[in-house]
C-alpha positions as CSV (number, residue, x, y, z in Angstrom):
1,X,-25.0,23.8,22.5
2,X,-25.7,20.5,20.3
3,X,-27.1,17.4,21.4
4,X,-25.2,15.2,20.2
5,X,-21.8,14.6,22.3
6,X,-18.6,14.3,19.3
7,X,-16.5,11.3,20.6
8,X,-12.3,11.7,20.3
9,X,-10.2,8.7,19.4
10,X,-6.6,9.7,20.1
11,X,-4.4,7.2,18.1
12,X,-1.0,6.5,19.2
13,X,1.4,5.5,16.9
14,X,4.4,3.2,19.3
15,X,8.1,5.1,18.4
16,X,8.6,1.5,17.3
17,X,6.2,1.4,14.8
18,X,7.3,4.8,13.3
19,X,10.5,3.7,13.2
20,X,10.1,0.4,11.3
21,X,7.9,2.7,8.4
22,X,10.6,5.4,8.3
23,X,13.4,1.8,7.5
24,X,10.9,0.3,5.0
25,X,10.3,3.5,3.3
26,X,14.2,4.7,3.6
27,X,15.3,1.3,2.0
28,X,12.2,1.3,-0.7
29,X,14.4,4.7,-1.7
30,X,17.8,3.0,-1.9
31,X,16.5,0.2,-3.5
32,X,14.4,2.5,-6.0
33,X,17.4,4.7,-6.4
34,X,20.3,1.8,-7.2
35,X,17.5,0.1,-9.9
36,X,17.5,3.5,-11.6
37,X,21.1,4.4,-11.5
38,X,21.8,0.8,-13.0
39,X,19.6,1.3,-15.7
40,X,20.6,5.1,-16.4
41,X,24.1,3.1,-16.6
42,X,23.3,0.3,-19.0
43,X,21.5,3.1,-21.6
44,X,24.6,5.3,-21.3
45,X,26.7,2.4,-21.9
46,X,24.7,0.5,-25.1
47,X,23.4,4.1,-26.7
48,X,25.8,7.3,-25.6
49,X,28.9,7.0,-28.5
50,X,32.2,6.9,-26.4
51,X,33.2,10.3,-27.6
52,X,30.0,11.8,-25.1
53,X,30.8,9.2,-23.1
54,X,33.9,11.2,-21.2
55,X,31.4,14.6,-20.7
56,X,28.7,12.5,-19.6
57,X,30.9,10.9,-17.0
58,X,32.1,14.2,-15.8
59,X,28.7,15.8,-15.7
60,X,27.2,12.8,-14.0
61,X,30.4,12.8,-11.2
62,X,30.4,16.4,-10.8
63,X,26.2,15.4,-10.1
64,X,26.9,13.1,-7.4
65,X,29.8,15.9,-5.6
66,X,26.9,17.8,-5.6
67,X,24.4,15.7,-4.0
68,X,26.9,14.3,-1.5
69,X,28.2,17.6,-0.4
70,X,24.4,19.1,0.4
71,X,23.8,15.4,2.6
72,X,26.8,16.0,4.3
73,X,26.9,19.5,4.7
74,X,22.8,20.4,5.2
């Protein structure tokens, strides 16, 4: 046995609280993800020659089918 007595601090976190982060953070993501989709875009458009331009478009929609399909479906 020590001597010394170790002192617990329980810290509860309100559901409210929680819940505000997880909003912030989810709409830091969107916002994060539409800023770099828009400037993915405007390269593509000023540097990609319009002869890549067509494959590029279908890779990048077969891309997003992709990624919708495994948030919908996972």
């Amino acid at each position: 046995m020590s001597k010394y007595k170790i002192k617990e601090y329980n810290i509860i976190i309100s559901p409210r609280s929680d819940l505000e982060l997880r909003r912030k953070g989810c709409l830091l993501r969107k916002m994060l993800g539409v800023i770099l989709g828009l400037t993915g875009a405007i390269i593509l458009v000023e540097f990609v020659p319009i002869k890549i331009w067509y494959t590029v478009l279908f890779i990048l929609i077969v891309i997003f089918i992709v990624i919708l399909c495994q948030y919908l479906f996972y």
